[in-house]
C-alpha positions in Angstrom: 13.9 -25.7 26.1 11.7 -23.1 24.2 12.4 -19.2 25.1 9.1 -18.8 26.8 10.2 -21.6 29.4 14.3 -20.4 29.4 12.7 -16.6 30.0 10.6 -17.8 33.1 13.8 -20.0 34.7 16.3 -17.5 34.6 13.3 -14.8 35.8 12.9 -17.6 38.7 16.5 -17.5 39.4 17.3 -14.3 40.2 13.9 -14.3 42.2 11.9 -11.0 40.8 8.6 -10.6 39.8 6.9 -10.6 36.2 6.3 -6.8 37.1 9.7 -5.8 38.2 11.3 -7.9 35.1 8.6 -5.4 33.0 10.3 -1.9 34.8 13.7 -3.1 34.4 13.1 -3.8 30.6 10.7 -0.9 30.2 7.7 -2.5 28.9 4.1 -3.8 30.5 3.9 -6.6 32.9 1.1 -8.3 30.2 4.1 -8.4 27.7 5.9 -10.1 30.1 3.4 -12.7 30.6 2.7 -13.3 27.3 6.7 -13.7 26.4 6.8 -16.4 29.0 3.4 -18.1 27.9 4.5 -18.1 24.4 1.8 -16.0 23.1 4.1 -13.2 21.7 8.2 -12.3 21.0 10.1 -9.6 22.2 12.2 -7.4 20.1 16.1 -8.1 19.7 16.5 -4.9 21.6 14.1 -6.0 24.6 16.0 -9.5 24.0 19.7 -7.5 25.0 17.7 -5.7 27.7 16.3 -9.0 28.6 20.0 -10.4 28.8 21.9 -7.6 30.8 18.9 -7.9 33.6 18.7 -11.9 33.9 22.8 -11.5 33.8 22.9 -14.4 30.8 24.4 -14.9 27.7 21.8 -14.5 24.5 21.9 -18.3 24.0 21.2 -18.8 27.4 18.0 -17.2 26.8 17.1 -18.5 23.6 17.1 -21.7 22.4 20.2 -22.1 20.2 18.6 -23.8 17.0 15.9 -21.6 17.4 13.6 -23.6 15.6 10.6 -23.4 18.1 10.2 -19.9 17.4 6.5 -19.1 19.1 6.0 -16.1 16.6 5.6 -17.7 13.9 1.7 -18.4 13.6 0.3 -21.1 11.3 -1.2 -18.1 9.2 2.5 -16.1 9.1 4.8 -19.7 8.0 1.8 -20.0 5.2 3.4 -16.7 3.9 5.7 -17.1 0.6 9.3 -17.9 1.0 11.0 -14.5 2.5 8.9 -13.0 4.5 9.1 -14.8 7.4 12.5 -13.7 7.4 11.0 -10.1 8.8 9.7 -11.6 12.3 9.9 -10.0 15.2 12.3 -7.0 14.5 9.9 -4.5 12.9 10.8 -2.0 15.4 14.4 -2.9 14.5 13.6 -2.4 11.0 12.0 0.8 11.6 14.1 2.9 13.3 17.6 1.9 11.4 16.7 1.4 7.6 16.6 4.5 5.8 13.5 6.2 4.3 12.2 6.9 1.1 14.3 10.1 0.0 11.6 12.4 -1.6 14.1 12.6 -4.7 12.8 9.5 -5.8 9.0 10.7 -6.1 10.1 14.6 -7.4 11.5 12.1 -10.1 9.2 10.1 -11.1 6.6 13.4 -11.3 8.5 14.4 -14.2 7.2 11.3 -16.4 4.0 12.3 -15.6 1.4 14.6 -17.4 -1.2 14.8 -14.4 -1.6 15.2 -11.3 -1.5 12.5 -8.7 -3.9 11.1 -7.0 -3.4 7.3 -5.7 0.0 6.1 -4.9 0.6 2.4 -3.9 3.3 0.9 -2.0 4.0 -2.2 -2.4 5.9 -4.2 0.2 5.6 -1.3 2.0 7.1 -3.0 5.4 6.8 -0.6 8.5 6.0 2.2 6.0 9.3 4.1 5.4 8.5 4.8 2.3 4.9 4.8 2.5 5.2 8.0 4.4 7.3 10.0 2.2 4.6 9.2 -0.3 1.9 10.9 1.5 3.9 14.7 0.4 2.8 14.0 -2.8 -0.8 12.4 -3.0 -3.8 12.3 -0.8 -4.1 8.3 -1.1 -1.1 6.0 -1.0 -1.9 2.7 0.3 0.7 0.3 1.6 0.6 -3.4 0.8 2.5 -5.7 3.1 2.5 -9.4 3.7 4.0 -9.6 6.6 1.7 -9.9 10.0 5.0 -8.1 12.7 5.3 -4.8 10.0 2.3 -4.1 9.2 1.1 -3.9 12.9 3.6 -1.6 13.1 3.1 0.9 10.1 -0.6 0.6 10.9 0.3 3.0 14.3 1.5 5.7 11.7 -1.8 5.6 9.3 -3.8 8.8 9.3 -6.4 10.6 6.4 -3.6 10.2 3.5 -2.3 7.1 4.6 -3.5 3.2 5.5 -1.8 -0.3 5.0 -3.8 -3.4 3.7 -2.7 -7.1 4.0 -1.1 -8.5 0.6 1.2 -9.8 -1.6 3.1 -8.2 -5.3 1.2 -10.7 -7.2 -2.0 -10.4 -5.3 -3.0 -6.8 -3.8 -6.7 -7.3 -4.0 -6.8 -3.5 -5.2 -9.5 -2.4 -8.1 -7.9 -2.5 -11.8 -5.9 1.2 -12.7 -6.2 2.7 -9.5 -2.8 4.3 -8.9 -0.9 7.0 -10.5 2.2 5.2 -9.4 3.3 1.6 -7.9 6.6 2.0 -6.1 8.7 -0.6 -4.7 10.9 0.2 -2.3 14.0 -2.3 -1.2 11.4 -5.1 -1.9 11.3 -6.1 -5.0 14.1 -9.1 -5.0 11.8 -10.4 -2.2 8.9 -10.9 -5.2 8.3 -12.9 -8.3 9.0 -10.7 -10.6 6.8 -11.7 -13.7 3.7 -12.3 -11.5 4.6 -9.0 -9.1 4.8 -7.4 -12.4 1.6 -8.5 -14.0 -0.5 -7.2 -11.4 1.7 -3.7 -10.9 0.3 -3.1 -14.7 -3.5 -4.2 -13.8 -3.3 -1.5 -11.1 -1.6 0.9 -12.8 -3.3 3.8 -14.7 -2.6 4.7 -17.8 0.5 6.4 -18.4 1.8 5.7 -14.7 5.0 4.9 -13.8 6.3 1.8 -11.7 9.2 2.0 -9.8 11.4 0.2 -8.1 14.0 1.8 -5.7 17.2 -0.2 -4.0 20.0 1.6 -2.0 23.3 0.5 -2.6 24.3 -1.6 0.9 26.7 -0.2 2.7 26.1 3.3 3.0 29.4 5.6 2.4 30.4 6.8 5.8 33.8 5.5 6.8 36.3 2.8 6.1 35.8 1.0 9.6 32.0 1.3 9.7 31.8 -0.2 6.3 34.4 -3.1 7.0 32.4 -3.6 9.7 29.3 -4.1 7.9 30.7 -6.2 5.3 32.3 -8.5 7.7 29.2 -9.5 9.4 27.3 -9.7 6.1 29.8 -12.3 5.2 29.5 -14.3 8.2 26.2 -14.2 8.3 25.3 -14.6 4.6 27.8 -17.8 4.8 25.3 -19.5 7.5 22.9 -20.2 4.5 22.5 -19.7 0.8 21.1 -16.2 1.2 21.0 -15.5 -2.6 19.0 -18.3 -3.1 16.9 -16.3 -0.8 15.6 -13.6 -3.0 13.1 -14.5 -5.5 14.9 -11.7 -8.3 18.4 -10.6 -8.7 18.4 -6.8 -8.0 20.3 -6.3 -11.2 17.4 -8.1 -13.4 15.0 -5.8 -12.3 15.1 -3.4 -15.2 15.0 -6.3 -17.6 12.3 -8.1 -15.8 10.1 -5.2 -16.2 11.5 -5.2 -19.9 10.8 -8.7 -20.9 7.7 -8.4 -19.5 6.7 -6.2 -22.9 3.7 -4.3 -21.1 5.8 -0.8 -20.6 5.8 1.8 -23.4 9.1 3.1 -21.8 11.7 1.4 -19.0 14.9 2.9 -17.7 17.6 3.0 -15.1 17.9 6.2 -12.8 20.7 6.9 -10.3 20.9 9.1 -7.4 22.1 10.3 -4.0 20.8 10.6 -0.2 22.0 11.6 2.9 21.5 9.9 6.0 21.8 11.0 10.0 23.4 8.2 12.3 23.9 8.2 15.5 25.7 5.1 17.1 22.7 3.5 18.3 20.6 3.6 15.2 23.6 2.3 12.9 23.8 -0.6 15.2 20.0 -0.9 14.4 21.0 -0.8 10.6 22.9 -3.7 11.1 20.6 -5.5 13.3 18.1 -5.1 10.9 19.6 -6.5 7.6 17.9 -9.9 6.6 21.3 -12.2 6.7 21.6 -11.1 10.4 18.2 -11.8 11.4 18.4 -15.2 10.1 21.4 -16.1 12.0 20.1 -15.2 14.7 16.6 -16.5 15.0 18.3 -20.0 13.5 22.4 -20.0 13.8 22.5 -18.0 16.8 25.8 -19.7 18.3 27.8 -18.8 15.0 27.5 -15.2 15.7 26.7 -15.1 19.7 30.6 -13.3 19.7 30.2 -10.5 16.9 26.9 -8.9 18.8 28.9 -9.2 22.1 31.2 -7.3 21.3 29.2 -5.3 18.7 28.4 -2.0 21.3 32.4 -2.0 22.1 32.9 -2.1 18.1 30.6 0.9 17.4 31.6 2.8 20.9 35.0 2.8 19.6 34.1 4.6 16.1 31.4 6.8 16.8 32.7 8.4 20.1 29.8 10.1 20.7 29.4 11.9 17.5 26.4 11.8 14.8 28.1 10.8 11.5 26.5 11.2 8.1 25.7 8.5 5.5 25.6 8.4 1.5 23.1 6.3 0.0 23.0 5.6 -4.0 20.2 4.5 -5.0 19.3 3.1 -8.4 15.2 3.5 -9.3 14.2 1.1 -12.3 11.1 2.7 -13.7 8.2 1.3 -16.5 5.4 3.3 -17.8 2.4 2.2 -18.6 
């Protein structure tokens, strides 16, 4: 059975109404409806909320191979490998990845002998590091492929800041338009000579391209992070998930090397602190890429780790906010 049809039998079952289902899970009776006609997806949090109210088991509710997933539009499974991997948890995605630190943008001003005027983001994703962008410019546009985030950073565009549909390789922007391309925890998602190639048409002269990863887990505490890499090994085991990413994080400052179109290319390090509160760490997790995929697709291999996952987290945050060291590493080229 698809979800749209398991949603409406177990909804039948305990005998409520579309509309009280939509109170108990706190969102609209329409999205609702559209859940159980197929039309839309909810959110792995409205999918727990979904769970404790019907009184099921996740793969009660959703079918276990998950292949029928109703999201996925002809238009969105046209997108390149990867992306589709970023379905239906943007708010996910949102609220427990970390944003741009600012430190990355006060560093890259120093390469530069002007102003700045544009900034483009590319892979921008909900926009995390779109916004931090807009402190420093008065146009920074987004570029985002995929159809769930970009619906979602599109609620935070205002006069500095707005999000257009596209890939690295192919932004559909005008020749040297930005002061600086930056590529924030997206690049391995990209063909790199292509990706790079159209960053330089872009690019103005002497702007700099950067590309910015944080180092995954955050420092925070021993349990926290053997938690973290415990599920990012039994998740990542469910599939080849290096095969995955299109470039090796640790090619990327000799990709924008070979590539022979930067006057100057280096490596940059540095540090950022981030606030957690039990809740949004367990949204970190939820949001990594090897976790999404098994559970849109292996969902039965790792039905017992998010069962128990609230008691895990319960049990090390007690109630307290705890903070989180990031390092980062920023590959740079300029033009």
């Amino acid at each position: 059975m698809k979800f749209c049809e398991n949603l409406y039998a177990l909804r039948k079952n305990m005998n409520i109404s579309q509309e009280q289902l939509a109170e108990l899970v706190d969102v609209s009776r329409q999205s609702v409806s559209k859940w159980e006609l197929g039309e839309s997806y909810p959110t792995i949090e409205n999918i727990f909320k979904l769970c404790n109210v019907l009184n099921c088991k996740m793969n009660e509710l959703i079918n276990e191979k998950l292949t029928d997933f109703e999201l996925m539009s002809n238009e969105v499974k046209s997108i390149k490998q990867g992306y589709e991997r970023f379905l239906g948890y943007a708010d996910t995605y949102d609220e427990g990845r970390p944003k741009l630190p600012s430190k990355a943008i006060d560093i890259i001003k120093m390469y530069l002998d002007r102003s700045i005027d544009t900034i483009v983001d590319l892979g921008s994703g909900t926009g995390l590091s779109t916004e931090t962008c807009t402190s420093y410019a008065n146009n920074v546009i987004g570029v985002e492929p995929s159809k769930d985030m970009i619906k979602k950073a599109r609620t935070k565009e205002n006069k500095k800041m707005h999000f257009i549909s596209g890939f690295g390789e192919k932004t559909g922007l005008e020749n040297e338009i930005a002061d600086i391309v930056i590529c924030s925890q997206a690049f391995h998602w990209m063909e790199p000579n292509t990706t790079i190639k159209e960053v330089y048409r872009i690019l103005k002269k002497g702007g700099v391209f950067a590309v910015v990863d944080a180092d995954y887990p955050p420092i925070i505490n021993k349990e926290l992070e053997q938690l973290n890499s415990y599920i990012l090994r039994k998740t990542a085991r469910l599939e080849d998930y290096d095969s995955k990413w299109l470039s090796k994080k640790n090619e990327h400052l000799n990709n924008i090397r070979k590539s022979g179109l930067f006057d100057y290319s280096r490596e940059i390090c540095f540090e950022h602190i981030e606030k957690y509160d039990q809740e949004r760490y367990k949204k970190f997790l939820l949001s990594q890429s090897s976790m999404q995929h098994a559970i849109k697709y292996n969902y039965n291999l790792i039905i017992d780790e998010l069962d128990t996952l609230d008691e895990k987290l319960n049990r090390i945050f007690k109630g307290k906010d705890l903070n989180a060291l990031y390092s980062y590493r920023m590959r740079i080229g300029i033009k």
